[in-house]
N, C-alpha and C positions, 0 to 999 in steps of 0.2 A: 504494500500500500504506500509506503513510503514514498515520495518522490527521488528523481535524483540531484534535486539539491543540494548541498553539501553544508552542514552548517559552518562559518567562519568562527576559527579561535572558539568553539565547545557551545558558542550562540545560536539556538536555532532560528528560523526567522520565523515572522509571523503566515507568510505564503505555505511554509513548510506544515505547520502547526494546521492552517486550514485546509490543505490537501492529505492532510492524514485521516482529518476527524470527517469529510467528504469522503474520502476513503472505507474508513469503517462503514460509512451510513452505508454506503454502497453494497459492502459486504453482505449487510446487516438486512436490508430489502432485498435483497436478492436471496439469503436464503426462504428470508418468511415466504417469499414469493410464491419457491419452489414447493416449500411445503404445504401450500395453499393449491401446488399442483395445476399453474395456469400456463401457460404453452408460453406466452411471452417474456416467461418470468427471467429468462438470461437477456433480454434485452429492453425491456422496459427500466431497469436500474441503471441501466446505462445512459437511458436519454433523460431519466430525469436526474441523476447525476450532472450532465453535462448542460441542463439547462440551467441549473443552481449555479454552475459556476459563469455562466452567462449572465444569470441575474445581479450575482453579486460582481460581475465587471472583473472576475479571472481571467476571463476567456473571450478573444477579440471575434466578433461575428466575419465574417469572410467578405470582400468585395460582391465574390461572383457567386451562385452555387455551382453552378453547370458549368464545367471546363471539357475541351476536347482532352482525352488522354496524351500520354507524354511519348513524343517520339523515339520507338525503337529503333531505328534503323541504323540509328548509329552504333546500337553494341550486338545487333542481331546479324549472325551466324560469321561475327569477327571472331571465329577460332584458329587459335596460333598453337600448332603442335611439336614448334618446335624444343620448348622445353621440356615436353616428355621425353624425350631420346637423352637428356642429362642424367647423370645418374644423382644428382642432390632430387632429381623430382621422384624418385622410389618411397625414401619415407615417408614423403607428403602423400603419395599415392596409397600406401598400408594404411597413414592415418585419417584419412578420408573416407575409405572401405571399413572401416573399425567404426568408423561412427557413426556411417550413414546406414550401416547393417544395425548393431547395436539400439542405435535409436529408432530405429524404425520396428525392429523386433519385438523391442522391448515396452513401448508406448502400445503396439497393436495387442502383445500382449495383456495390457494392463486395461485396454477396451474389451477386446472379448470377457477377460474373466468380468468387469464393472455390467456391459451388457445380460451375461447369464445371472448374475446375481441379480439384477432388478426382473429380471423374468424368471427368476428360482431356477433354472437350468443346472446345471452339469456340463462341464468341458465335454464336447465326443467330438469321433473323427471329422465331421460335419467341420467344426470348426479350426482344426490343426488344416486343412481340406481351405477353407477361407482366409487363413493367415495367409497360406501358399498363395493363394492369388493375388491377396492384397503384397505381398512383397514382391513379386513379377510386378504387378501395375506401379506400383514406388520405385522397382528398378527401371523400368522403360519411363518413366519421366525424371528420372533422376538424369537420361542420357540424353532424354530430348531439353531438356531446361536450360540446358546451356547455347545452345543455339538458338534460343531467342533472346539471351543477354540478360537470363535471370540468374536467380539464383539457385540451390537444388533443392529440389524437391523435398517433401516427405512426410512423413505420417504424424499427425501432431496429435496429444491429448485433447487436446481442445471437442476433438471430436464426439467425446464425453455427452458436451453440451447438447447436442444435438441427439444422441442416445437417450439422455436424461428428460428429455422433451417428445419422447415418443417414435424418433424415427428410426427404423428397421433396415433399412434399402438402400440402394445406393440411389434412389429419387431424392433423401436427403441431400447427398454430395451433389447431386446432379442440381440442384435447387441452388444448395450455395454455389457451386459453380458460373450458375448464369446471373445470381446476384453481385458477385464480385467483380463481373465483367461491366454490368450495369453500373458499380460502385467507381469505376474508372472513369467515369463523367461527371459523376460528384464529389471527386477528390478533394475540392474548397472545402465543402463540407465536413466530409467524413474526418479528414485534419485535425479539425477540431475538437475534437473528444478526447479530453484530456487522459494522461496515464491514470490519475485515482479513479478514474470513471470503469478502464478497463483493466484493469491490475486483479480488482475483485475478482472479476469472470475467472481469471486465470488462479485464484486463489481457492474459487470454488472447485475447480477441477480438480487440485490437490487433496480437498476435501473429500471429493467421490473415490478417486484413487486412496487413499489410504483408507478407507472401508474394507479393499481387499485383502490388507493382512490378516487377514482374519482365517485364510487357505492356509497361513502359514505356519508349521508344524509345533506349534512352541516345546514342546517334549523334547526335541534333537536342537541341543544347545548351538549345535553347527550349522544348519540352517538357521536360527533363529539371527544369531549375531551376526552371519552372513548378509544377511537381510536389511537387519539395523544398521551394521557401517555400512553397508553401500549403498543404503537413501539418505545416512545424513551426509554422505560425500557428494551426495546429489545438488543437497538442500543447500551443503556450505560453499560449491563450487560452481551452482547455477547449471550445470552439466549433467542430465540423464545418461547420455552414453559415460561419459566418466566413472559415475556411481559403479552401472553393469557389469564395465571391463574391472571394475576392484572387485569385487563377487565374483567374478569369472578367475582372479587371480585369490581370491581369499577361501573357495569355497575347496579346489584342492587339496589347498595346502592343510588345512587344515582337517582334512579326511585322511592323509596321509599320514600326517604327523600324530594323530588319534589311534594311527594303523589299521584305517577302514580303509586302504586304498584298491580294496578291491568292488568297493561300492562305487567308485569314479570310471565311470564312460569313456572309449574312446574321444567324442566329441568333446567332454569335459576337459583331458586331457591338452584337445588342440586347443579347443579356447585360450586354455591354462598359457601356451606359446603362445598365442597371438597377445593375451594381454601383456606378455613378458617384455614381446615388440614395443606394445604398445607404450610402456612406461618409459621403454628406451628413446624408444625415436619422439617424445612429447615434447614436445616447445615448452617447457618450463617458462 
C-alpha cells in the first residue's frame, strides 16, 4: 500500500501518510465487497479510490480522455541477434529460462489449486492436462512478444481476480483481452489511477493465494519450512521465481541431509542443478 515515496531524514510526509490510509480504505472495500459477493467488487474500489483522490486534488484530471495508441513501429520486429552468438549472453539466456518457467509454473500452479478450492474440487489429471496447455500458450507468446517490441509475456496471479469473480473459461481472458486493446485509446485516462488505488487489488491476490497453504503437509517438518522460507524470500525480495528456485534448492538438500534421499525425484534432483546455476550466474 505504501507509496514509493521515500521519506527524507526519518520524516514522512503528509502525501505519504494520505496514500496509505486511501490505501487501506481501499483494501478494506474491497474485501467487504467481495464478501458481499458482487461481480464488480475488484473494480468498483478502485474507481472510487481514484475519484477520492481526484476530489481531494491528488490526482491531476487529464487534458484528453481518448488518445490514439502509441506508435510501435519503431521497436516492432527490431531484432538484433547478434548478441546471442557471444558467449556472456549464455547466462542471461539460463536466467531468463529459470524465470520465465519458474514463474509461470509456479503462479498457474497457485490458480488451479485457488480455483478447485473455491469449487471444492480435487487436483486430477484434467488439470496437470490444463497447466500443459497453459504453458505451451505462455511459451508461444513468450516468443512472439518480442517482435512486437514488448515485453515477455506471462502468466500472472492477478488472474485470481477474475476466478474469484466467477469466470471459468478462457471467455474471461478473451474479454480482458479485447478490453485492454480498447484500454489503449484511453491511456489519458487509465494513467491516472493512482498506485494506492491498485496496490490493494494486488494485495488481495496474496490474500486468496495464501489460503492454499493449507495443502500443505505441516507433519513433515521438511516441507513445511521448505514452504515458509521460500514465500518469505518471495515476500522480502518482490520475486516469485526467486522464492521457487530456493525451495527447489532447499527442499533436497535437506531430504538428503535427513537421509531420505531416496524420497527425491529425478526431476527434483535437476531442478536441484539448475537452481545451483541459478544462484551462480544471478546478478547480485
Amino acid at each position: 500500500i505504501l507509496t514509493l515515496t521515500q521519506p527524507n531524514n526519518g520524516n514522512i510526509s503528509t502525501n505519504t501518510i494520505i496514500h496509505s490510509l486511501l490505501g487501506i480504505f481501499c483494501l478494506i472495500l474491497l474485501i467487504i465487497l467481495n464478501k458481499l459477493k458482487l461481480k464488480i467488487a475488484i473494480l468498483l474500489p478502485i474507481i472510487i479510490t481514484t475519484i477520492i483522490g481526484i476530489l481531494i486534488k491528488d490526482i491531476q484530471l487529464p487534458s484528453n480522455i481518448i488518445s490514439f495508441p502509441y506508435n510501435i513501429t519503431a521497436s516492432m520486429f527490431q531484432l538484433d541477434f547478434t548478441g546471442v552468438l557471444k558467449k556472456d549472453f549464455i547466462p542471461i539466456f539460463i536466467l531468463i529460462f529459470i524465470l520465465a518457467n519458474i514463474d509461470t509454473s509456479g503462479s498457474l500452479t497457485g490458480v488451479i489449486y485457488k480455483e478447485n478450492q473455491l469449487q471444492n474440487k480435487k487436483i486430477t489429471n484434467d488439470d496437470e492436462l490444463s497447466l500443459k496447455k497453459c504453458m505451451i500458450a505462455d511459451s508461444i507468446t513468450t516468443v512472439i512478444a518480442p517482435f512486437f517490441g514488448t515485453t515477455t509475456c506471462g502468466v500472472f496471479t492477478d488472474s485470481l481476480t477474475g476466478i474469484s469473480t466467477g469466470g471459468k473459461s478462457g471467455l474471461t481472458a478473451l474479454t480482458t483481452g479485447i478490453l485492454f486493446i480498447l484500454g489503449l485509446f484511453f491511456t489519458p485516462l487509465i494513467i491516472i489511477t493512482p498506485s494506492y488505488a491498485y496496490a490493494p487489488v494486488l494485495l488481495y491476490v496474496g490474500i486468496l493465494l495464501i489460503s492454499t497453504i493449507k495443502n500443505v503437509n505441516f507433519d513433515d517438518i521438511i516441507e513445511f519450512s521448505t514452504v515458509i522460507i521460500s514465500a518469505s524470500i518471495m515476500i522480502f525480495t518482490l520475486n516469485i521465481g526467486l522464492g521457487i528456485i530456493a525451495g527447489m534448492f532447499l527442499y533436497p538438500c535437506l531430504k538428503l541431509l535427513s537421509g531420505k534421499k531416496h524420497e527425491i525425484s529425478i526431476i527434483q534432483w535437476l531442478m536441484f542443478l539448475i537452481s545451483i546455476i541459478f544462484f551462480i550466474i544471478y546478478p547480485y
